[in-house]
N, C-alpha and C positions, 0 to 999 in steps of 0.2 A: 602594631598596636601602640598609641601612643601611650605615656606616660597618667596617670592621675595626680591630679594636685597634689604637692607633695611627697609624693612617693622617693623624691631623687632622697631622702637620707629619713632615719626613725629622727621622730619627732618626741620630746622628752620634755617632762611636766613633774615639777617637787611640790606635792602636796607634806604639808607639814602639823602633825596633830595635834590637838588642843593638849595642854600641857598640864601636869600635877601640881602636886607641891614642889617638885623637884627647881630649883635655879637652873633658868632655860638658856642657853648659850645659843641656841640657832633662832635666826629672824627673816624675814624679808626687810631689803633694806629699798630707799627712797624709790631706788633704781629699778625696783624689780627682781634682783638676784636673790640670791640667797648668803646671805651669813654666818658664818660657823666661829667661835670662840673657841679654841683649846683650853682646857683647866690646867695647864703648864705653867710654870712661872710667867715665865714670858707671854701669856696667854692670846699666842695666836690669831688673828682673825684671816679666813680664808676666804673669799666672796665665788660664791658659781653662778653663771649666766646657763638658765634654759627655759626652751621656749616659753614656758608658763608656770607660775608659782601663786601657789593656792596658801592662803594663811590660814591658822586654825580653825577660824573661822568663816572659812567657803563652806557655798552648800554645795549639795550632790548636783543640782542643777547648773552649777556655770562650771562645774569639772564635766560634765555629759556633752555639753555645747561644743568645748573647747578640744577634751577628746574623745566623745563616741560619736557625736554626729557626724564629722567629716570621714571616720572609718566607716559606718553606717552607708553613707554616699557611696563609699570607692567600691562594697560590696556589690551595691545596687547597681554598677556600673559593669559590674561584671569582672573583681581583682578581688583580688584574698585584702583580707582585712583584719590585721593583728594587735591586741591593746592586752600589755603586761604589766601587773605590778610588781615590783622589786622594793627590797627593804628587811630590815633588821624584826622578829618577833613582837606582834603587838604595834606596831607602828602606822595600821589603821590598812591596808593591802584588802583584806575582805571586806573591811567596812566599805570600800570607794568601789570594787566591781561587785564584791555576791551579795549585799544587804538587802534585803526583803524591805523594814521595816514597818512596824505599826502603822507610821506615817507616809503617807507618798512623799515628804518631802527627803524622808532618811531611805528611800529609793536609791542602791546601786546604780552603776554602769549600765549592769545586765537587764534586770527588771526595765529601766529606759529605753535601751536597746530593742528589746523584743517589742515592748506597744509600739517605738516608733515605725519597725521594720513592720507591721501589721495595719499600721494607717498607713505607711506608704502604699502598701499592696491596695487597700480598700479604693484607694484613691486612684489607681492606674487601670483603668480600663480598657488601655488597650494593649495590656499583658496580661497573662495567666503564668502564677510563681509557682512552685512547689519547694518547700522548705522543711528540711531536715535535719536535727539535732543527735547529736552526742555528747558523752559528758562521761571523762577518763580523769584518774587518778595516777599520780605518778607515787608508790610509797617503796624504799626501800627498795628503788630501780626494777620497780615493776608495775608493769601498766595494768589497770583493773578499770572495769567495765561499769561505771558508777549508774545505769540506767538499766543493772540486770545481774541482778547478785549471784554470787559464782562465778563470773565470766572474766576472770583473773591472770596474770602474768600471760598477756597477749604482747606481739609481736612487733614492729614494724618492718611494712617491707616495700620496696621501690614498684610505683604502678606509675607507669609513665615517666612526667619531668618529675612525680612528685612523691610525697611516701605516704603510705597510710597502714592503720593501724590495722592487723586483720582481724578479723572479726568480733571488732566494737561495735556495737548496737547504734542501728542510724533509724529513728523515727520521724515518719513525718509528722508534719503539726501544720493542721487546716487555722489555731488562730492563736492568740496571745494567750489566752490562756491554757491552751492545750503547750504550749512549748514553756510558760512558766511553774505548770505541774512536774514539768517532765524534774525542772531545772531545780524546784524546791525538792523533789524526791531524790537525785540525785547528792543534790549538797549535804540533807542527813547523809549519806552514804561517806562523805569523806570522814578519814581519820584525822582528829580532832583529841588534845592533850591537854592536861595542865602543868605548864612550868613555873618557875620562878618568875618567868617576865610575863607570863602570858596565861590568864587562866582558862583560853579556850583558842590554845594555839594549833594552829595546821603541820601537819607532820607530812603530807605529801604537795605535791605541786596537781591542782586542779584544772583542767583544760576543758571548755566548753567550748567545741564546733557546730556553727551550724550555718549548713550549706544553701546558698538558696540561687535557683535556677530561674532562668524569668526566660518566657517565649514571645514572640508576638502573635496576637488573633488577628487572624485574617479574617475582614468581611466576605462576603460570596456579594457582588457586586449586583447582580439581579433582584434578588431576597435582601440583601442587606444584613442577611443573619452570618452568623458565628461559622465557617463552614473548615477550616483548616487550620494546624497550629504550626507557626515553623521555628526552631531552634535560633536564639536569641543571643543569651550569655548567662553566667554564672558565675560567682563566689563565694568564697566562704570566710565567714568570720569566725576568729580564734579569740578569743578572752582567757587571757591565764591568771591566775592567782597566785603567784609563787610562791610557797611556805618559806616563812623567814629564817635569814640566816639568821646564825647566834654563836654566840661563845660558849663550849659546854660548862663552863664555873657559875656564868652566870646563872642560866638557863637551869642549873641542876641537874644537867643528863649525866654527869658524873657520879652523880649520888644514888640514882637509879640501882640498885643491887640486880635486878632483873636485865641490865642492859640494855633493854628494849631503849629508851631513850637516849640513849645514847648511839647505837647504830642506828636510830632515825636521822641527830645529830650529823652524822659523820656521812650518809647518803644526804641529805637533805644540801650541806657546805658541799659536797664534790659535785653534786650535779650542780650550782650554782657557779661554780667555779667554770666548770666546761660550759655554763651559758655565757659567764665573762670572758673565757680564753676566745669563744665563737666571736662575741662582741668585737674583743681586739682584732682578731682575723681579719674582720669583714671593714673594720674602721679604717687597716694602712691596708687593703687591700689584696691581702696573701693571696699567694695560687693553692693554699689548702685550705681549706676551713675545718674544724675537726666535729663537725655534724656529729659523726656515731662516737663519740666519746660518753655519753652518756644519751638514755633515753626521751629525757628532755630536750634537749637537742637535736635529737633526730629523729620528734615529731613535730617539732618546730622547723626542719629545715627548709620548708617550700613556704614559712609563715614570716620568715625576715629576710628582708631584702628581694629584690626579684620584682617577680610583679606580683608587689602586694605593699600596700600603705601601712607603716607602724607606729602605733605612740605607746610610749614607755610611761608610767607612773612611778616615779620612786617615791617613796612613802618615808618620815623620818619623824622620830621625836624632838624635841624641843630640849629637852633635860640634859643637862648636863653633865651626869651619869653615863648619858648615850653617845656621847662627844663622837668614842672612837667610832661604834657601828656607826652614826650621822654619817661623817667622810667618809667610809668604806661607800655605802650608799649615795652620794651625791658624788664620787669620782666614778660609779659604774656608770650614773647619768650619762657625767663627761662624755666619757668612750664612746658611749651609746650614740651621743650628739653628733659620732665623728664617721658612722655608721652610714655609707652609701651605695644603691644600690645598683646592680647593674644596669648596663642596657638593655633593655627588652630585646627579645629575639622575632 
């Protein structure tokens, strides 16, 4: 099977959010990179190069072109198709993939995603798709079933080359709006906080799969009509939201007397950590990868690298404030940039 465009390494994109009153130290500079100022005496300037950088004011439409449509493609082709956002609490991660909004034009990722993938269908006549959704939460290193309440601390387990979750809820959806019910009922379902940095921050990591199988119709060459269907290709797109890393002083999960925020805190940093240690793995190459080190991870395993196309969104603020998180999050970029995939088999 050959390669899809781009697939040979993740592809990484710094959207950067509009900024407060805070003194912004991070910019796009002439060049296209990005910029970062240290509040150091010596104050610093760091510049990162990656594939694309969106200033505060990009809309949702030229971040969809640039990374959902070509994963959009690779699915349709019949390869897994992966698009994550990474980044520090509040740094805009749900606003660029899960956003509904009032307006079409403050439309997420997702919402784009699904109409496109539904006029493409309308449009191919000579396929018949079936397309399937899920939609799991990662909280406190356990998987929950966001499309079917109760359906909590589920598994993953090895089927085939690839894992899957057992028994998460896979529905099909006949058209856009059947799979953006599913998707708006699902997101009330995530756990969702208020911190110091964030007044409606994500405390688990969000994963929405949805698999979509395309056949080809055969004519009956006599009649001309529809007379047999024969197996084609198939895959599946992954969108994640990753709940933001944080510092607990800043964030106040130290202050929590009930703790609950702060063992969010402390799973939320370890399983990001084991996404970064995967990250490095897979960038110089290792003969281990550490997949099951945490559960994000190893339901991600068949979703990066391999045969499957990935773009990475890291998300960052502009403030000055946020200096450290900024570089934590545009050196995970880095790594990510350095991210290549196997040979196909």
């Amino acid at each position: 099977m050959p390669k899809p465009a781009g697939a040979e390494r993740v592809h990484v994109y710094c959207r950067i959010r509009p900024n407060g009153r805070d003194a912004s130290a991070t910019h796009v500079t002439s060049g296209g990179s990005v910029a970062v100022t240290g509040t150091d005496q010596r104050a610093t300037t760091r510049n990162f190069e990656f594939d694309g950088v969106y200033c505060p004011d990009a809309g949702q439409q030229a971040v969809y072109d640039e990374v959902g449509a070509p994963i959009l493609d690779a699915v349709l082709q019949g390869y897994n198709g992966t698009v994550l956002a990474y980044g520090q609490t509040g740094a805009g991660k749900t606003h660029t993939l899960l956003n509904v909004g009032d307006e079409s034009a403050d439309a997420g990722l997702v919402p784009r995603l699904v109409a496109a993938l539904f006029v493409q269908i309308k449009c191919d006549a000579r396929h018949v798709y079936t397309v399937k959704a899920s939609f799991a939460q990662i909280y406190n290193e356990q998987i929950d079933d966001l499309l079917k309440a109760g359906n909590g601390n589920l598994r993953v387990k090895p089927h085939g080359k690839a894992n899957v979750v057992e028994g998460l809820t896979a529905i099909e959806c006949k058209s856009a709006s059947d799979l953006l019910n599913l998707f708006d009922s699902g997101r009330r379902a995530i756990v969702y906080a208020e911190t110091k940095m964030n007044k409606h921050s994500s405390r688990a990591h969000a994963m929405l799969q949805i698999n979509v199988s395309k056949r080809v119709r055969v004519l009956d060459g006599a009649s001309g009509t529809m007379s047999r269907i024969v197996s084609c290709a198939s895959g599946k797109l992954t969108v994640v939201d990753l709940a933001g890393s944080e510092r607990v002083k800043r964030s106040g999960a130290d202050e929590d007397t009930s703790g609950k925020r702060m063992r969010e805190a402390i799973n939320i940093n370890s399983s990001l950590l084991g996404l970064s240690n995967v990250m490095k793995a897979l960038s110089t190459q290792a003969t281990y990868v550490p997949y099951r080190d945490s559960k994000l991870t190893h339901m991600l395993s068949d979703a990066l690298g391999g045969n499957c196309k990935t773009s990475l969104v890291v998300c960052v603020s502009p403030g000055a404030a946020d200096v450290s998180e900024t570089v934590g999050t545009l050196e995970f970029g880095a790594r990510a940039m350095k991210v290549r995939a196997p040979d196909f088999a």
